[in-house]
mmCIF file as Biopython writes it, N, C-alpha, C and O atoms, coordinates in Angstrom:
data_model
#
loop_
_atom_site.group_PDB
_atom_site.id
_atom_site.type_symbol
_atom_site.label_atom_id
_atom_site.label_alt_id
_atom_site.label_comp_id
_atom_site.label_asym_id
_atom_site.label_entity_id
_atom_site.label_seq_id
_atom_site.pdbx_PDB_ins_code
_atom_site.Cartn_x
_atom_site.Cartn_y
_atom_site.Cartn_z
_atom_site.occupancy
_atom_site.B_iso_or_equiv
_atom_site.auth_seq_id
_atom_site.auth_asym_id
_atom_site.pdbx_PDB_model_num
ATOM 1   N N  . UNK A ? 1  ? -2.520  -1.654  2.700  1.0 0.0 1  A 1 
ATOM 2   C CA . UNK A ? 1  ? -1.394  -2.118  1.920  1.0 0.0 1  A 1 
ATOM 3   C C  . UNK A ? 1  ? -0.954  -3.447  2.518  1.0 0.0 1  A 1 
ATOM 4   O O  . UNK A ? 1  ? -0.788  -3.514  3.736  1.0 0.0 1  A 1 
ATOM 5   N N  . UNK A ? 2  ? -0.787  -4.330  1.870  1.0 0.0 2  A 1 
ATOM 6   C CA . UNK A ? 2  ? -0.104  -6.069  1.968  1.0 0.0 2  A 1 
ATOM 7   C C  . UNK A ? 2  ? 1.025   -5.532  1.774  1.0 0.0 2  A 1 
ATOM 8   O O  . UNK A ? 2  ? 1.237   -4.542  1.075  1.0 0.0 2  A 1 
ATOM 9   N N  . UNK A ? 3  ? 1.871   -6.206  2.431  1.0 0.0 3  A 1 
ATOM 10  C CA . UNK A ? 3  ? 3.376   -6.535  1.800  1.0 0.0 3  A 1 
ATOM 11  C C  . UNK A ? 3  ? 3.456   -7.992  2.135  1.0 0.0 3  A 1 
ATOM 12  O O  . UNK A ? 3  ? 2.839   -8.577  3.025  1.0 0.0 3  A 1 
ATOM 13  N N  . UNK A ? 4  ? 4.385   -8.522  1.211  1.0 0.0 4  A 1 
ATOM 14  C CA . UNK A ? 4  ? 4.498   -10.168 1.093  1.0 0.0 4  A 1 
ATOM 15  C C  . UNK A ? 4  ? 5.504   -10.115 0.408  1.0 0.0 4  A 1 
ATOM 16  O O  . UNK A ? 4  ? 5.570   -9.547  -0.682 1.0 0.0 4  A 1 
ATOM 17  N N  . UNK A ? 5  ? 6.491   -10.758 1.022  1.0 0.0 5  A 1 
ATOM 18  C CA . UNK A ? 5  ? 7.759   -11.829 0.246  1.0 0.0 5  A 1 
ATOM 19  C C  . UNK A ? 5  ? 8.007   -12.871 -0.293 1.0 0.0 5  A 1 
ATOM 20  O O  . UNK A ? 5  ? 8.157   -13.627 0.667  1.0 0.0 5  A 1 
ATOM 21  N N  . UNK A ? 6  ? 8.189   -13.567 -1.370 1.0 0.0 6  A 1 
ATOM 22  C CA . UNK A ? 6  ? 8.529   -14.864 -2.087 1.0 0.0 6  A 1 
ATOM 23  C C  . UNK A ? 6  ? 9.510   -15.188 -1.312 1.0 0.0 6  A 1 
ATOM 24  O O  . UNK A ? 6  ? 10.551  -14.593 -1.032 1.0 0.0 6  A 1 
ATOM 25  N N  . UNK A ? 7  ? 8.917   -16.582 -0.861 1.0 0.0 7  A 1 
ATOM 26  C CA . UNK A ? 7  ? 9.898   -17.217 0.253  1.0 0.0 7  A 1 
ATOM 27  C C  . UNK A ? 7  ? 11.432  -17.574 -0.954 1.0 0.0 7  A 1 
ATOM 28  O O  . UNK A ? 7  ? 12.656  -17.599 -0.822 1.0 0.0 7  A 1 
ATOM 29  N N  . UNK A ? 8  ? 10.600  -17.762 -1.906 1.0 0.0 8  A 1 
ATOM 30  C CA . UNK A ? 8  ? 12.047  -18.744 -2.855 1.0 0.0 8  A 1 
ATOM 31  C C  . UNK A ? 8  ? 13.102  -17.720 -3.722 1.0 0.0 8  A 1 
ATOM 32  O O  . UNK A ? 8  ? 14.237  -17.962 -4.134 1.0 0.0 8  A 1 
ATOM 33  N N  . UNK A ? 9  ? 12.138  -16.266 -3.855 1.0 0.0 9  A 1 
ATOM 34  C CA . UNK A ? 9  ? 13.215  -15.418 -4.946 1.0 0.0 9  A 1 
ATOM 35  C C  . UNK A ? 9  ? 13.384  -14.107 -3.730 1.0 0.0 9  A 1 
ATOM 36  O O  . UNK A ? 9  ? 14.304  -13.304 -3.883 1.0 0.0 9  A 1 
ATOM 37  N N  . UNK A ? 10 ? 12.437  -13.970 -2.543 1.0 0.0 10 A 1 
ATOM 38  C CA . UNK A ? 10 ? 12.860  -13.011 -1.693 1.0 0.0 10 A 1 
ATOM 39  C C  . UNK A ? 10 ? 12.525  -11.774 -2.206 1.0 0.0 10 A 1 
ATOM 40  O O  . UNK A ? 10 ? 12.919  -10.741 -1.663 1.0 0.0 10 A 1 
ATOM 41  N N  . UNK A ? 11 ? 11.576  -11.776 -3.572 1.0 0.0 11 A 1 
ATOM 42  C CA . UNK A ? 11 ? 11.179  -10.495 -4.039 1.0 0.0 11 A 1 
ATOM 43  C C  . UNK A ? 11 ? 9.965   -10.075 -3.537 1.0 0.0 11 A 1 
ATOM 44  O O  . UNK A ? 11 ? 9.087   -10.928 -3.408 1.0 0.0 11 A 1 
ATOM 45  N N  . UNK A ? 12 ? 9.693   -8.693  -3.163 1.0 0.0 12 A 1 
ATOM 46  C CA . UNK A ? 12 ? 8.722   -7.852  -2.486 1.0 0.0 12 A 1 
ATOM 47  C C  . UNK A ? 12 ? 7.880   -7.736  -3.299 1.0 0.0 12 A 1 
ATOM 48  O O  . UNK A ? 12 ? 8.143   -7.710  -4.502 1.0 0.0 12 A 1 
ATOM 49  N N  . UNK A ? 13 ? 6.184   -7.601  -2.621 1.0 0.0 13 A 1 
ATOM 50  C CA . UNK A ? 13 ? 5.079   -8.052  -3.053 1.0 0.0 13 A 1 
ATOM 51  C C  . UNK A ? 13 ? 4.552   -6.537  -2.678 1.0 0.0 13 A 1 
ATOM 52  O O  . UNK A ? 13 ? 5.279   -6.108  -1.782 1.0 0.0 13 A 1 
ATOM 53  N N  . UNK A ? 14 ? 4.058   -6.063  -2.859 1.0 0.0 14 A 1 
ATOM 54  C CA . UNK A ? 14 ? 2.917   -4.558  -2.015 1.0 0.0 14 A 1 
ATOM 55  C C  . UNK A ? 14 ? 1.502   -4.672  -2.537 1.0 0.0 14 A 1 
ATOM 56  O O  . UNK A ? 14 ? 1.734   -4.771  -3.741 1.0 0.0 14 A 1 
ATOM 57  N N  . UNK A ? 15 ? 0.336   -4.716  -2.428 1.0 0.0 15 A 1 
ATOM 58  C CA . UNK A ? 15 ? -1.092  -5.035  -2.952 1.0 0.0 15 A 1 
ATOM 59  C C  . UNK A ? 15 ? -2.037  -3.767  -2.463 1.0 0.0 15 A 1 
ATOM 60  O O  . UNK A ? 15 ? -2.364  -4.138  -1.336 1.0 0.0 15 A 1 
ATOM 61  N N  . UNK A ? 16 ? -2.673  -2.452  -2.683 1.0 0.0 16 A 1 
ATOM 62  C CA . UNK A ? 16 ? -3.080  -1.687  -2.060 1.0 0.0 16 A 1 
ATOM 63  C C  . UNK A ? 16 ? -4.748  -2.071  -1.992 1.0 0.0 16 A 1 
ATOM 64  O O  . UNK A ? 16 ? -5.504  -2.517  -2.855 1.0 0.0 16 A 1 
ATOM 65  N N  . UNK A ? 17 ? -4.968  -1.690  -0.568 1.0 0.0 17 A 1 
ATOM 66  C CA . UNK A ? 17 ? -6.582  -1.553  -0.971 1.0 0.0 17 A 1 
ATOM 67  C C  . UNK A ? 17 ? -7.191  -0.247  -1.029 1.0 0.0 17 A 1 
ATOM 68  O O  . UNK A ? 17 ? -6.627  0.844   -1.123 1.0 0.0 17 A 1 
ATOM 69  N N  . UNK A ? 18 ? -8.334  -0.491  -0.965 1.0 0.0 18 A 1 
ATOM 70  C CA . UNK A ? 18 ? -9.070  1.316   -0.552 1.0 0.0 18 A 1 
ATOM 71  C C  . UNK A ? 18 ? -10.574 0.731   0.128  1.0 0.0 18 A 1 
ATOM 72  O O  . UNK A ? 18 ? -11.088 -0.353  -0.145 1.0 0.0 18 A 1 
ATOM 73  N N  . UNK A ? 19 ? -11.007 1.561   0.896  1.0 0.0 19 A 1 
ATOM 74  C CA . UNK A ? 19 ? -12.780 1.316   1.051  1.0 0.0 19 A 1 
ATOM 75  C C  . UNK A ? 19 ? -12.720 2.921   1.699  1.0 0.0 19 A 1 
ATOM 76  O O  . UNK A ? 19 ? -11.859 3.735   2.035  1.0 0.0 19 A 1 
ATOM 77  N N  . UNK A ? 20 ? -14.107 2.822   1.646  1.0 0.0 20 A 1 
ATOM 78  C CA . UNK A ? 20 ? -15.181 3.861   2.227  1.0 0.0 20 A 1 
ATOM 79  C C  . UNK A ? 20 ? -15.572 3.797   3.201  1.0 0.0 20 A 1 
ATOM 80  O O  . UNK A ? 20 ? -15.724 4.810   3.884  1.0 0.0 20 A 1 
ATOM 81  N N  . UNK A ? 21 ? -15.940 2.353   3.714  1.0 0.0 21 A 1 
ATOM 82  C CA . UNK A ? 21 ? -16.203 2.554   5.070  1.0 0.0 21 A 1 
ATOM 83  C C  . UNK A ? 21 ? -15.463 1.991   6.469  1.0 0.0 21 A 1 
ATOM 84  O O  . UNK A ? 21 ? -15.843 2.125   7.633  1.0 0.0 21 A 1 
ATOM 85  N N  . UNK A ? 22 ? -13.775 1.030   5.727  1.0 0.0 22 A 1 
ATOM 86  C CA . UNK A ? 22 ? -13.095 0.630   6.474  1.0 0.0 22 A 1 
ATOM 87  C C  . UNK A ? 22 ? -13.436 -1.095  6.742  1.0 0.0 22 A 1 
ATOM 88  O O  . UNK A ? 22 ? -12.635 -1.955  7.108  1.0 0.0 22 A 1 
ATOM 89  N N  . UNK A ? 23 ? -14.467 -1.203  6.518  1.0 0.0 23 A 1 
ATOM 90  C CA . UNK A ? 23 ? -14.700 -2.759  6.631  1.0 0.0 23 A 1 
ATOM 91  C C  . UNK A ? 23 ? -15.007 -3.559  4.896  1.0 0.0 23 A 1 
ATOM 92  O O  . UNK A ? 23 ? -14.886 -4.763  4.669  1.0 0.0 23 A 1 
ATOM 93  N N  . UNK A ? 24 ? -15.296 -2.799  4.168  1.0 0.0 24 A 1 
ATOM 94  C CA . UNK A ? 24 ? -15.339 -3.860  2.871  1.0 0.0 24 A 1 
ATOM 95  C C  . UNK A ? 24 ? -13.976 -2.756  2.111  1.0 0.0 24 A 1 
ATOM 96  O O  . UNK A ? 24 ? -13.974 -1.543  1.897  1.0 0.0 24 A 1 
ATOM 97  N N  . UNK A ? 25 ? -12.974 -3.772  1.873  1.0 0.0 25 A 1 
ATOM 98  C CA . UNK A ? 25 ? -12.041 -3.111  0.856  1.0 0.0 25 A 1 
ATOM 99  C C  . UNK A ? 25 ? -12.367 -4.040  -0.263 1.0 0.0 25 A 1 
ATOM 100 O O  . UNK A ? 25 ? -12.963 -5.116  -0.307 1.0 0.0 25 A 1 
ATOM 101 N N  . UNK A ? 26 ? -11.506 -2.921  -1.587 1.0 0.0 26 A 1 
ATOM 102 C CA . UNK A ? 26 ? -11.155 -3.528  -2.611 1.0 0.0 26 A 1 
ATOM 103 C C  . UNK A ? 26 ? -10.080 -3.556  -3.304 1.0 0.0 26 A 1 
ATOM 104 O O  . UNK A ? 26 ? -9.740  -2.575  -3.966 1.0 0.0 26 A 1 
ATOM 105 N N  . UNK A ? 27 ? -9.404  -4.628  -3.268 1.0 0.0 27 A 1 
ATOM 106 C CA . UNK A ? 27 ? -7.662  -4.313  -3.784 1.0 0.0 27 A 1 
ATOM 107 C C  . UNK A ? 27 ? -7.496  -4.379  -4.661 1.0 0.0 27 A 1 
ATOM 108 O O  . UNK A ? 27 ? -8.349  -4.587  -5.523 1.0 0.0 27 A 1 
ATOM 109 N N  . UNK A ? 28 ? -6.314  -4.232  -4.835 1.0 0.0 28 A 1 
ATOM 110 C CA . UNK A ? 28 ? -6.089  -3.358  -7.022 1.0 0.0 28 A 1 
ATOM 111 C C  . UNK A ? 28 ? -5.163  -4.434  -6.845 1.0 0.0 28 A 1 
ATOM 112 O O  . UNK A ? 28 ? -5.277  -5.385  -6.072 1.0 0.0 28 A 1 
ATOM 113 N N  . UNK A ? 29 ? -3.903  -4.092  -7.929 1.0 0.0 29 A 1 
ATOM 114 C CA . UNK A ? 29 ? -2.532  -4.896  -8.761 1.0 0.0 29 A 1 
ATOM 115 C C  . UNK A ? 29 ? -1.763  -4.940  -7.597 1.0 0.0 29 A 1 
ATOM 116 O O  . UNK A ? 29 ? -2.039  -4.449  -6.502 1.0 0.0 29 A 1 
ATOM 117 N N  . UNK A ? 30 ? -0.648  -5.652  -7.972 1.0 0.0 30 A 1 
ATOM 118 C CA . UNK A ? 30 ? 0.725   -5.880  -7.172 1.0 0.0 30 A 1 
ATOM 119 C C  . UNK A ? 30 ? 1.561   -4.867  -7.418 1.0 0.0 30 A 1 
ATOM 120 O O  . UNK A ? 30 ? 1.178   -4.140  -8.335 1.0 0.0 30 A 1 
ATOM 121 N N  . UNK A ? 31 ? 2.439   -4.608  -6.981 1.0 0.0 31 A 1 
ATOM 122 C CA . UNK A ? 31 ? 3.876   -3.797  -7.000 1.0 0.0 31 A 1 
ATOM 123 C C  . UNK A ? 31 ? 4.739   -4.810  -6.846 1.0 0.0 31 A 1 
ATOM 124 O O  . UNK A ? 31 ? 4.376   -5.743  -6.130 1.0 0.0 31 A 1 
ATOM 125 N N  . UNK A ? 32 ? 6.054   -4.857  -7.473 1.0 0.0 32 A 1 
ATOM 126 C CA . UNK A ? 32 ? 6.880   -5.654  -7.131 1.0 0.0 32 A 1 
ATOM 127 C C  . UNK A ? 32 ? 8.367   -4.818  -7.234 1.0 0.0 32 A 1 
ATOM 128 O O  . UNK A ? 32 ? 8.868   -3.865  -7.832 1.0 0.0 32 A 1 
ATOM 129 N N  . UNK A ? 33 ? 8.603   -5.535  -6.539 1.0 0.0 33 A 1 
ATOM 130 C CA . UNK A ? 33 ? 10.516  -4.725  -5.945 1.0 0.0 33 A 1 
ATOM 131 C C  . UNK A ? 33 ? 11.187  -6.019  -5.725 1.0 0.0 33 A 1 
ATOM 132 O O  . UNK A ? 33 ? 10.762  -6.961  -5.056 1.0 0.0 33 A 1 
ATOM 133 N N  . UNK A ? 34 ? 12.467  -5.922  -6.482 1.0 0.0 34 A 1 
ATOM 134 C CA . UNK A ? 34 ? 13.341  -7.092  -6.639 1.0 0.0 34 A 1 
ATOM 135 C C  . UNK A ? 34 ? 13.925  -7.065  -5.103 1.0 0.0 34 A 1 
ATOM 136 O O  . UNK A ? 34 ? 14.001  -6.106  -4.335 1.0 0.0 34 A 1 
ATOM 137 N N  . UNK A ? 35 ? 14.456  -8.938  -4.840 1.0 0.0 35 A 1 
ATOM 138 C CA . UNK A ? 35 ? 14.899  -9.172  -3.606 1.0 0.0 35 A 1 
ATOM 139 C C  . UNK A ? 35 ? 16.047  -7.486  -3.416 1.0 0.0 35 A 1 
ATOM 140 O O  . UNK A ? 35 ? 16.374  -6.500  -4.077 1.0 0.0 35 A 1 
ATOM 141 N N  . UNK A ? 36 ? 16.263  -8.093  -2.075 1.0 0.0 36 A 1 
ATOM 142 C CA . UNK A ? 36 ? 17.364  -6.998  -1.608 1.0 0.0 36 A 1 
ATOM 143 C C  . UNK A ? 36 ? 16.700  -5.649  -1.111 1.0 0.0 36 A 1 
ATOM 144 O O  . UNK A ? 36 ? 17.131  -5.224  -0.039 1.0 0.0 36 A 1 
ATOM 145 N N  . UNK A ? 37 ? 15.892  -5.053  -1.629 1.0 0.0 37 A 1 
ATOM 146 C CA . UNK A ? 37 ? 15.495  -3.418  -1.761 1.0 0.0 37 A 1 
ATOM 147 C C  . UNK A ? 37 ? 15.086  -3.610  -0.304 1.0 0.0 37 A 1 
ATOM 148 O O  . UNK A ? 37 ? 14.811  -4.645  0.302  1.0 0.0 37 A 1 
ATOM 149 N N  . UNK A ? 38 ? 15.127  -1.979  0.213  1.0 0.0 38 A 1 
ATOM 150 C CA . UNK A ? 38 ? 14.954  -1.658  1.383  1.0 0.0 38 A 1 
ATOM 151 C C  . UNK A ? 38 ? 13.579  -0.528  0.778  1.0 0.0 38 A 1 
ATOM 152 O O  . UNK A ? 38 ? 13.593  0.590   0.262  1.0 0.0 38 A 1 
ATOM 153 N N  . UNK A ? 39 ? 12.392  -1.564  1.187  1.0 0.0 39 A 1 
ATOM 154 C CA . UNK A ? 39 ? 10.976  0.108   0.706  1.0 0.0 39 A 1 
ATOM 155 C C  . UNK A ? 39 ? 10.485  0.493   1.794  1.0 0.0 39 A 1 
ATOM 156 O O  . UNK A ? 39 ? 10.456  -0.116  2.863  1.0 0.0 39 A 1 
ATOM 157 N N  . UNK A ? 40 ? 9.910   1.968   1.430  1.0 0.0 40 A 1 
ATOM 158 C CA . UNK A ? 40 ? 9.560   2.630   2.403  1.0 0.0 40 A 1 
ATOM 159 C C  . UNK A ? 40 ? 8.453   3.025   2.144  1.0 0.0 40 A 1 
ATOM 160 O O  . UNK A ? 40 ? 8.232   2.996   0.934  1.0 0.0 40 A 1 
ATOM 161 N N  . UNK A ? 41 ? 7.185   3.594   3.084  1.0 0.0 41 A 1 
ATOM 162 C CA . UNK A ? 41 ? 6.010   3.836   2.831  1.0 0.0 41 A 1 
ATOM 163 C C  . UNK A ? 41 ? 5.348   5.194   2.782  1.0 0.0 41 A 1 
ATOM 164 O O  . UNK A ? 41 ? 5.431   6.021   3.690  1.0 0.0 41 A 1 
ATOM 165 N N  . UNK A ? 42 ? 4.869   5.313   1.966  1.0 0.0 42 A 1 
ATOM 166 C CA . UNK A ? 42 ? 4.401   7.177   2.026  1.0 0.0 42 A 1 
ATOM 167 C C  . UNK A ? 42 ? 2.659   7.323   1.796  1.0 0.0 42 A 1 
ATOM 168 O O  . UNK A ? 42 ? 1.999   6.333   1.483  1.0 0.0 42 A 1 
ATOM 169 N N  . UNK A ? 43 ? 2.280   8.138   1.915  1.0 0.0 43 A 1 
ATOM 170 C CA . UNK A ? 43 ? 0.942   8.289   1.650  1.0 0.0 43 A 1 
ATOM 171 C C  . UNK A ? 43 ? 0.516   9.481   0.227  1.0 0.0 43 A 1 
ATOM 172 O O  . UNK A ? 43 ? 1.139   10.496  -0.083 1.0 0.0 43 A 1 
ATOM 173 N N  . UNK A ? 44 ? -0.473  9.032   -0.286 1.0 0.0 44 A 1 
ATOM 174 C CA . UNK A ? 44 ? -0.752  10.424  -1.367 1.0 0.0 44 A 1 
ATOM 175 C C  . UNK A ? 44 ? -1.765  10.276  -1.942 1.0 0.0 44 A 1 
ATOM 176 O O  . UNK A ? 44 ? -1.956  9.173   -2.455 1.0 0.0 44 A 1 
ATOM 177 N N  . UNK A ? 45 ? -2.635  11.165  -2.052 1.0 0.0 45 A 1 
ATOM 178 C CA . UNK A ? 45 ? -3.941  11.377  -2.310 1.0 0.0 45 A 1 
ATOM 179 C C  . UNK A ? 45 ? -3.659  11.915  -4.212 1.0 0.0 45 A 1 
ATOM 180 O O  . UNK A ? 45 ? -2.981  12.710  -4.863 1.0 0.0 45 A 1 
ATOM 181 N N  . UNK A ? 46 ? -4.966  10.576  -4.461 1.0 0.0 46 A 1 
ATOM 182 C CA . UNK A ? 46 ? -4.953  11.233  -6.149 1.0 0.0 46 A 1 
ATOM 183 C C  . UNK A ? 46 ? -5.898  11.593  -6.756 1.0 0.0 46 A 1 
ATOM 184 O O  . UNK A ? 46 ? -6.082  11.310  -7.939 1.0 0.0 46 A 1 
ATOM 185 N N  . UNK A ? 47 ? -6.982  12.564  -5.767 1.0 0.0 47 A 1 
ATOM 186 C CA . UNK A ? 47 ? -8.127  12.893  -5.716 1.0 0.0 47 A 1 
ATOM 187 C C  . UNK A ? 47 ? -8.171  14.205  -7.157 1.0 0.0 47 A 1 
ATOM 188 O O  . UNK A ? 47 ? -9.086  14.389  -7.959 1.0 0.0 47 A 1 
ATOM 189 N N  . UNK A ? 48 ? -7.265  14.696  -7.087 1.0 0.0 48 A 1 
ATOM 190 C CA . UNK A ? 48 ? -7.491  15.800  -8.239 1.0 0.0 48 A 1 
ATOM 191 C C  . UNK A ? 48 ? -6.552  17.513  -7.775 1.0 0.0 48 A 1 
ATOM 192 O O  . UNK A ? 48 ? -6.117  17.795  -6.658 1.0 0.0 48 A 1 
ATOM 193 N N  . UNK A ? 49 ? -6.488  18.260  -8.857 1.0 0.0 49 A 1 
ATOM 194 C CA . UNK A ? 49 ? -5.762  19.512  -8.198 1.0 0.0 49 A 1 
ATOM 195 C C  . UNK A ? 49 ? -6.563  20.020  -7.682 1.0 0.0 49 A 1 
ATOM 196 O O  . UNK A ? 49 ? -7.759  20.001  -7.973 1.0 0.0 49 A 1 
ATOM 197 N N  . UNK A ? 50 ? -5.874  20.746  -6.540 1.0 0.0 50 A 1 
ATOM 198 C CA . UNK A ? 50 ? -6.441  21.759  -5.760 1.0 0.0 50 A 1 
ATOM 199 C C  . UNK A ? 50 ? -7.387  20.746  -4.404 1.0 0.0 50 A 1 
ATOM 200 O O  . UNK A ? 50 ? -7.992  21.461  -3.606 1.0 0.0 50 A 1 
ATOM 201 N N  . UNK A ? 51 ? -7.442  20.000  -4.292 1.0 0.0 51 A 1 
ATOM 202 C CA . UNK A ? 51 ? -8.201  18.714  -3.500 1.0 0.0 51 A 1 
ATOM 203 C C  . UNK A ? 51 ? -7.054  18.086  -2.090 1.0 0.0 51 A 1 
ATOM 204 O O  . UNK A ? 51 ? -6.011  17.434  -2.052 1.0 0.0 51 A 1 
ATOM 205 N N  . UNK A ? 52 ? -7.681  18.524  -1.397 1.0 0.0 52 A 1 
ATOM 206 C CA . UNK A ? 52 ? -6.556  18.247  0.094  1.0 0.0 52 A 1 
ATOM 207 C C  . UNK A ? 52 ? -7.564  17.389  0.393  1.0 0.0 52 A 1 
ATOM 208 O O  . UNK A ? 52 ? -8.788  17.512  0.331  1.0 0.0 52 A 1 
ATOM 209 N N  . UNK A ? 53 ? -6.180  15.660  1.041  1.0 0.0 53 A 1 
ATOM 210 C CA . UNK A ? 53 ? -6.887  15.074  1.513  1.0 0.0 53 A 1 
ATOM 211 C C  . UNK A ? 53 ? -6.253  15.061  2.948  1.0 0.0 53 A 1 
ATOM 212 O O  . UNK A ? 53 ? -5.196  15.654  3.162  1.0 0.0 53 A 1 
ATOM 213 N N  . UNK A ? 54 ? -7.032  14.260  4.086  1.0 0.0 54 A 1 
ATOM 214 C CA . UNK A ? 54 ? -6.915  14.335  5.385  1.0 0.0 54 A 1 
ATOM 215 C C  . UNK A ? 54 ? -7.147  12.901  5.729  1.0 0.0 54 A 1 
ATOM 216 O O  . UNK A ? 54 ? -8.105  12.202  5.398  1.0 0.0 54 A 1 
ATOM 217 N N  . UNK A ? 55 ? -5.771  12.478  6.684  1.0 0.0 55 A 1 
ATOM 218 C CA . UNK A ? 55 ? -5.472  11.249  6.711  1.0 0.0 55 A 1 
ATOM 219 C C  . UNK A ? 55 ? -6.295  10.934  8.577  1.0 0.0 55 A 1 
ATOM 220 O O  . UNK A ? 55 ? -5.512  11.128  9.507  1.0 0.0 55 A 1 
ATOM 221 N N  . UNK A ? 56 ? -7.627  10.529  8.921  1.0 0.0 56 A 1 
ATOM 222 C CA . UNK A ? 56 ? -7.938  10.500  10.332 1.0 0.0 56 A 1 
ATOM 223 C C  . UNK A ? 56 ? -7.210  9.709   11.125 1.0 0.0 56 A 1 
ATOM 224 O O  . UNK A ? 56 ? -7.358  9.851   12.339 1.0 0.0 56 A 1 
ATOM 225 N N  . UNK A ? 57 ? -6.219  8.653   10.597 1.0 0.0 57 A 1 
ATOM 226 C CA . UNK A ? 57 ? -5.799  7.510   11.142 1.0 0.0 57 A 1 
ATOM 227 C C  . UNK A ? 57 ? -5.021  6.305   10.390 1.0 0.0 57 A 1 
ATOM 228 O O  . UNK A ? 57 ? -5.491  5.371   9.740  1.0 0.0 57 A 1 
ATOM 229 N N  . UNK A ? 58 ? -3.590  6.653   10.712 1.0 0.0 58 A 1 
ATOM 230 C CA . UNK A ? 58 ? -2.810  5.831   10.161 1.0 0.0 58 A 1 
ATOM 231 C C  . UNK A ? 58 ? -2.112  4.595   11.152 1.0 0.0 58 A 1 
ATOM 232 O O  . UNK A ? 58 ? -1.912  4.640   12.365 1.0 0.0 58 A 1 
ATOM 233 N N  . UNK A ? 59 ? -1.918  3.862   10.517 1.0 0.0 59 A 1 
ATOM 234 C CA . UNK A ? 59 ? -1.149  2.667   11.330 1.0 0.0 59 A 1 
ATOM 235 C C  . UNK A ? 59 ? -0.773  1.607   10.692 1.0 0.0 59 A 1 
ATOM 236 O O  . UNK A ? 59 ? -1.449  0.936   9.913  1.0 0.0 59 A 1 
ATOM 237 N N  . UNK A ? 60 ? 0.805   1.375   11.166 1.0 0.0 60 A 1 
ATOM 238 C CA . UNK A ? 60 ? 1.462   0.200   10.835 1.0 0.0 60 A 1 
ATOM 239 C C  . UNK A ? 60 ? 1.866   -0.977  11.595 1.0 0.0 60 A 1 
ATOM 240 O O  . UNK A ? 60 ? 2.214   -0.886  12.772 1.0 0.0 60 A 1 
ATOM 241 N N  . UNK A ? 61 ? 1.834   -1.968  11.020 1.0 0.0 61 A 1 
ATOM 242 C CA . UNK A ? 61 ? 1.873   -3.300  11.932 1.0 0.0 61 A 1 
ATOM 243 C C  . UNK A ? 61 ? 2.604   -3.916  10.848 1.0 0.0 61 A 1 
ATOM 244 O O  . UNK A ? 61 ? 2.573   -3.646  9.648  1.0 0.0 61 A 1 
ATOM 245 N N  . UNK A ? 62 ? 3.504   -5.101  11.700 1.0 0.0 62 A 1 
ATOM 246 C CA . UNK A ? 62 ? 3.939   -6.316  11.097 1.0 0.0 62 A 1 
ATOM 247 C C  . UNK A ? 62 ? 3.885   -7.780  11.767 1.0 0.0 62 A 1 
ATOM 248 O O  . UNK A ? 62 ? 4.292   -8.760  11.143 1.0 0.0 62 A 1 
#
């Protein structure tokens, strides 16, 4: 996940990727959240019902 701010309107940017093997991603659309908002980050698998996914390794940086 990117996050990025518009220096000039201060509105929040989010860009997700995904890969398979951790070194080639491919990123999808933007999200956008008007200046001001306070976002928060969650995880969720949209693999299908009944389908548990298992997260080996998460991490955040800024």
């Amino acid at each position: 996940m990117r996050h990025t701010v518009d220096p000039k309107t201060g509105e929040h940017r989010f860009q997700p990727a995904t890969s398979r093997d951790g070194k080639h991603y491919i990123w999808g659309g933007v999200w956008y959240l008007p200046a001001g908002s306070d976002p928060s980050i969650g995880l969720v698998s949209l693999a299908g019902k009944g389908v548990t996914a298992r997260f080996d390794y998460v991490c955040f940086y800024s």
